[in-house]
LUMDRENMI-828374 format. One record per atom (N, C-alpha, C, O): x, y, z; atom name; residue number from 0. Coordinates in steps of 0.1 Angstrom, whole numbers. Example, Ala and Ser with C-alpha at 12.3 -4.5 7.8 and 13.67 -1.06 7.14 Angstrom:
2
    px    py    pz atome num
   132   -57    78     N   0
   123   -45    78    CA   0
   132   -33    78     C   0
   142   -33    85     O   0
   128   -22    71     N   1
   137   -11    71    CA   1
   129     0    79     C   1
   134    11    80     O   1
END
This chain:
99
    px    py    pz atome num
  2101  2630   671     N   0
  2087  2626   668    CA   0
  2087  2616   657     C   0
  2082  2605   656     O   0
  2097  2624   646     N   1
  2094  2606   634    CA   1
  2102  2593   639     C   1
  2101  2582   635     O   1
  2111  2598   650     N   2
  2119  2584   652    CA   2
  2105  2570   653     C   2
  2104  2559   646     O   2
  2096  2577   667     N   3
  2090  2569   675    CA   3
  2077  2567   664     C   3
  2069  2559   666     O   3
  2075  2575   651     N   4
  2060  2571   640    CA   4
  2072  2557   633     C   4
  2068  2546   629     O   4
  2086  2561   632     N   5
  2094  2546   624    CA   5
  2095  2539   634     C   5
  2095  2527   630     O   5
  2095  2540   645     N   6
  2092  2526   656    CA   6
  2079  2517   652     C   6
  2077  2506   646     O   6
  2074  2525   657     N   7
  2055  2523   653    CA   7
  2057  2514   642     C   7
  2057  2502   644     O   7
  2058  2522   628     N   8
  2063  2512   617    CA   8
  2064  2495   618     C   8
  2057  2485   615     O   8
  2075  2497   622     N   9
  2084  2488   627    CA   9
  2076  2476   634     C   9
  2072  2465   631     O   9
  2074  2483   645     N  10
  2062  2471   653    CA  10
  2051  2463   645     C  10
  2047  2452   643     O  10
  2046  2477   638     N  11
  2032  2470   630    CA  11
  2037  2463   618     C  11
  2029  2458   611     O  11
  2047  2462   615     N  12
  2052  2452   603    CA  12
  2057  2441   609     C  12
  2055  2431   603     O  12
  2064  2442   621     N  13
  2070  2430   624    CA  13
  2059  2421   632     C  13
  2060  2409   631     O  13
  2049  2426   641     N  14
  2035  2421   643    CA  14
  2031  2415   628     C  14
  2036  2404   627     O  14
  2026  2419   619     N  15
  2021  2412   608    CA  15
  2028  2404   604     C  15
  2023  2392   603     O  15
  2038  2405   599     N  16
  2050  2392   596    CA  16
  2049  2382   602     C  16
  2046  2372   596     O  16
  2052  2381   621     N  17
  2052  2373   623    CA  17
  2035  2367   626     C  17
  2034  2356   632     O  17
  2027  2372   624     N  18
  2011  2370   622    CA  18
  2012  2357   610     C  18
  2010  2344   611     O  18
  2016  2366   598     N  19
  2019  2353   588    CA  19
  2029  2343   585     C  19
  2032  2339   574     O  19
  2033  2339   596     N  20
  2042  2329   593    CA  20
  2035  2319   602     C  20
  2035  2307   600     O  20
  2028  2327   615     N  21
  2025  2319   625    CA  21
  2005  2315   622     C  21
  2000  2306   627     O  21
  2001  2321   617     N  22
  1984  2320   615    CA  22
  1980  2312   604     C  22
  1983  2315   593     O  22
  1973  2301   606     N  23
  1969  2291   597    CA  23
  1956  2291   594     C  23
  1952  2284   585     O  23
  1946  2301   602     N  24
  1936  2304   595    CA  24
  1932  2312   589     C  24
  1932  2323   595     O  24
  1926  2311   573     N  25
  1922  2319   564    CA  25
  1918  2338   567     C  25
  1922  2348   561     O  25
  1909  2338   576     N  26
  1902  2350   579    CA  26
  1916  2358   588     C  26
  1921  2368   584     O  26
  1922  2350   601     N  27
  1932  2356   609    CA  27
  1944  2359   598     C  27
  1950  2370   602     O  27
  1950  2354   583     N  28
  1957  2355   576    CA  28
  1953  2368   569     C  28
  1962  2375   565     O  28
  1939  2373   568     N  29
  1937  2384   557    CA  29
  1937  2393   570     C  29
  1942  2403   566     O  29
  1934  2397   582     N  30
  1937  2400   589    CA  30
  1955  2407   592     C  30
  1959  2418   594     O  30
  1961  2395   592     N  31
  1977  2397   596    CA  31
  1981  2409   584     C  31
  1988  2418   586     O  31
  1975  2406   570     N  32
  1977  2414   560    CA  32
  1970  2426   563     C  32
  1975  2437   565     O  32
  1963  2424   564     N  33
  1953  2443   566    CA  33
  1967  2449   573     C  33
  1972  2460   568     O  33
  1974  2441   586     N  34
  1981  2449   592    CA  34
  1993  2451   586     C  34
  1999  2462   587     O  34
  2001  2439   576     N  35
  2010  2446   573    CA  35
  2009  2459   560     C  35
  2018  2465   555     O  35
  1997  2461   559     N  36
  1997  2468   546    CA  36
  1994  2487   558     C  36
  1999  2497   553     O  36
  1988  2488   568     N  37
  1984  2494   576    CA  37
  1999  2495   579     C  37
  2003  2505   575     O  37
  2007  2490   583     N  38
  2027  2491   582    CA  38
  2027  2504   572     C  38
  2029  2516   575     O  38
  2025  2498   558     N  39
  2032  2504   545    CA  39
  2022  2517   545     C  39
  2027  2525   537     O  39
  2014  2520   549     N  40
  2003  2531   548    CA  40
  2008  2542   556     C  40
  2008  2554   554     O  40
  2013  2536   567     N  41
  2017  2541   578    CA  41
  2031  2549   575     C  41
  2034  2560   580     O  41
  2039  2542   568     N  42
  2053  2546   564    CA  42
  2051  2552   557     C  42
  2058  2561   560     O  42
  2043  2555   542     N  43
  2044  2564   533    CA  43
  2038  2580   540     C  43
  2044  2591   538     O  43
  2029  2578   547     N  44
  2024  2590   552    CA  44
  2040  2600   563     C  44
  2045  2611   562     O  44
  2043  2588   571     N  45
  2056  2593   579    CA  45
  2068  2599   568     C  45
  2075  2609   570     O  45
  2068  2590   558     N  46
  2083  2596   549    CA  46
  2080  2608   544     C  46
  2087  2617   544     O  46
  2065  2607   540     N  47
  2056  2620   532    CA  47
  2066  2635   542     C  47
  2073  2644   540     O  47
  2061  2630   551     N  48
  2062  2640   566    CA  48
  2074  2643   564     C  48
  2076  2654   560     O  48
  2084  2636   564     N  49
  2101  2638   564    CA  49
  2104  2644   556     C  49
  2111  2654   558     O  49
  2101  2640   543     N  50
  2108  2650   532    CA  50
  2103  2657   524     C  50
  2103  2657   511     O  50
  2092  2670   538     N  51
  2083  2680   536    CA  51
  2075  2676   523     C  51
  2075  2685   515     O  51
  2070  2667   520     N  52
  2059  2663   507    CA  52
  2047  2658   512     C  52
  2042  2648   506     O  52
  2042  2664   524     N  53
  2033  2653   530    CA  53
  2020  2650   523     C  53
  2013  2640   526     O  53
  2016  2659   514     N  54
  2006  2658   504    CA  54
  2010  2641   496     C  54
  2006  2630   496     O  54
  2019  2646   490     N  55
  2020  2635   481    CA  55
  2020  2621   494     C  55
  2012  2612   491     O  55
  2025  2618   503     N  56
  2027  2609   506    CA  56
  2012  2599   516     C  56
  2011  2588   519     O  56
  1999  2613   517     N  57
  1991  2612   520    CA  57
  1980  2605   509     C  57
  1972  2596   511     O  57
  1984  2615   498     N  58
  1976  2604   484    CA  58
  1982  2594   483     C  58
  1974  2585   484     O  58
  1992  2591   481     N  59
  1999  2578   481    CA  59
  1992  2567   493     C  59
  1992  2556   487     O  59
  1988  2566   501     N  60
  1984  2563   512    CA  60
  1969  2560   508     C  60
  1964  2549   505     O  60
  1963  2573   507     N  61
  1949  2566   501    CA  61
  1950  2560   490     C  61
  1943  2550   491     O  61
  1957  2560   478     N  62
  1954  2549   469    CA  62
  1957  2539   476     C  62
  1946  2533   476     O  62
  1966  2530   485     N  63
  1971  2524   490    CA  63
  1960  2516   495     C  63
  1959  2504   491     O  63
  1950  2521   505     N  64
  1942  2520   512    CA  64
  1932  2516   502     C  64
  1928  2505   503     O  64
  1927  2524   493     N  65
  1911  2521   480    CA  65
  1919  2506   474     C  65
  1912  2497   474     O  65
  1927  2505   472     N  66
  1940  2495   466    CA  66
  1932  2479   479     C  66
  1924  2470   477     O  66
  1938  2485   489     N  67
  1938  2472   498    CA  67
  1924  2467   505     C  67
  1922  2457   512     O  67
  1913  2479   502     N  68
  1902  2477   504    CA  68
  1890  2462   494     C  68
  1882  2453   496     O  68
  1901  2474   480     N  69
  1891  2457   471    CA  69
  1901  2445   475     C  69
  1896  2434   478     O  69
  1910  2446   476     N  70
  1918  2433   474    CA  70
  1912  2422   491     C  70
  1911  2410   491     O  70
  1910  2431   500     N  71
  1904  2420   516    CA  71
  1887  2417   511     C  71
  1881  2407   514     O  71
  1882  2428   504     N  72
  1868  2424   500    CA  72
  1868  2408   489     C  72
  1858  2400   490     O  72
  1873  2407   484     N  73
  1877  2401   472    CA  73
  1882  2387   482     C  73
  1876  2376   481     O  73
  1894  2388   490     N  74
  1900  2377   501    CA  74
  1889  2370   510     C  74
  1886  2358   510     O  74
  1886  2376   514     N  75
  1875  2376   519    CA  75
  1860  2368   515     C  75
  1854  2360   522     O  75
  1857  2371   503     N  76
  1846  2365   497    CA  76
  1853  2349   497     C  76
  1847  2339   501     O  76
  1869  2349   489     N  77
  1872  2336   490    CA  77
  1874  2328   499     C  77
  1875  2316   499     O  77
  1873  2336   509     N  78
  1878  2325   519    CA  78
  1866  2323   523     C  78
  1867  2313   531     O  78
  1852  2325   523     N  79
  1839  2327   528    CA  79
  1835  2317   518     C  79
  1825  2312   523     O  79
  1837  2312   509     N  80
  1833  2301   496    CA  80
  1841  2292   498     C  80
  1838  2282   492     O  80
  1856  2288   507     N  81
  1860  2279   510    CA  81
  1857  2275   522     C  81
  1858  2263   525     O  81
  1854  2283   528     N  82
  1850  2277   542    CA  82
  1834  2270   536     C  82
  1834  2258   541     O  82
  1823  2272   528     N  83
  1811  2266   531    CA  83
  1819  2255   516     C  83
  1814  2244   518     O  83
  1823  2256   511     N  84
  1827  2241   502    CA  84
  1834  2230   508     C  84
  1831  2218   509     O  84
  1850  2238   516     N  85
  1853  2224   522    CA  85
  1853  2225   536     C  85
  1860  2217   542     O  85
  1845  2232   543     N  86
  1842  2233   556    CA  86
  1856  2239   568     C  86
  1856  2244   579     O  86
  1864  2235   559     N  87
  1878  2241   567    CA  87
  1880  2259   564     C  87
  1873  2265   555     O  87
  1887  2263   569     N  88
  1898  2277   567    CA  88
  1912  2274   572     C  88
  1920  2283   572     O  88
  1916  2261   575     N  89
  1929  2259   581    CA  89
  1936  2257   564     C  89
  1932  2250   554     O  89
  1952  2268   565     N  90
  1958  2264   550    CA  90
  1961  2252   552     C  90
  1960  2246   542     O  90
  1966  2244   561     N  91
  1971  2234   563    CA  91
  1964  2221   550     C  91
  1967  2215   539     O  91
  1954  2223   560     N  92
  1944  2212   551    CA  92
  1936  2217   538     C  92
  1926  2212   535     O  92
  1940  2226   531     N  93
  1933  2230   521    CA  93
  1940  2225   505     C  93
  1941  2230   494     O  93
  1944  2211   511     N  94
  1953  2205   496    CA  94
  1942  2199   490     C  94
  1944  2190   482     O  94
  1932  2203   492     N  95
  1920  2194   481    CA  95
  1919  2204   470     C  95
  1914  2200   459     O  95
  1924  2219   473     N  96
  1921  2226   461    CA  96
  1932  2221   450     C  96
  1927  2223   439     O  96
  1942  2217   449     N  97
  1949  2209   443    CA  97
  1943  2204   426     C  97
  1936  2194   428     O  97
  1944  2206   416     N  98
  1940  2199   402    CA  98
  1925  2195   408     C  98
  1917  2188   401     O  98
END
C-alpha cells in the first residue's frame, strides 16, 4: 500500500517539476507549485504512516498547507497587479520589472 502512496508521490512531483520548467505563465506557474507542494503534503502524511507517527505527520501537513495557503494568496494577488500594470503574465517578457 505505501509503495503505490510513494509512487503517487513521485508522479505529483515529477508532474510539477516538469510544470515548472515548462510553464511561462504566471497563474499556470503558481498552479504547478500548489502541485508540487500537494507532493510534499502528500509525503509527510505517507512517511507519518510508515514510521507509525501518523499524527505528527498529519499536523505537519496541515501547517504545510495554512503555510502554502498564504503564500498562493499572496502569488496570486502579484501576479493579478502584473497582469493589469504590464498587461502580460508571460515570465518571458516580464524584464520591464527590472530597476
Amino acid at each position: 500500500m505505501s509503495s503505490t502512496l510513494w509512487l503517487t508521490v513521485l508522479g505529483l512531483f515529477l508532474i510539477g517539476l516538469y510544470g515548472l520548467l515548462a510553464v511561462r505563465n504566471l497563474f499556470k506557474l503558481i498552479i504547478t507549485l500548489q502541485i508540487l507542494v500537494k507532493a510534499a503534503v502528500l509525503a509527510l502524511v505517507v512517511a507519518g504512516q510508515v514510521s507509525g507517527r501518523a499524527s505528527l505527520g498529519q499536523s505537519l501537513a496541515v501547517t504545510v498547507i495554512v503555510a502554502d495557503t498564504i503564500v498562493a494568496v499572496i502569488a496570486l494577488a502579484l501576479a493579478i497587479q502584473v497582469k493589469q500594470r504590464l498587461g502580460t503574465v508571460d515570465v518571458g517578457r516580464l524584464d520591464t520589472l527590472k530597476g
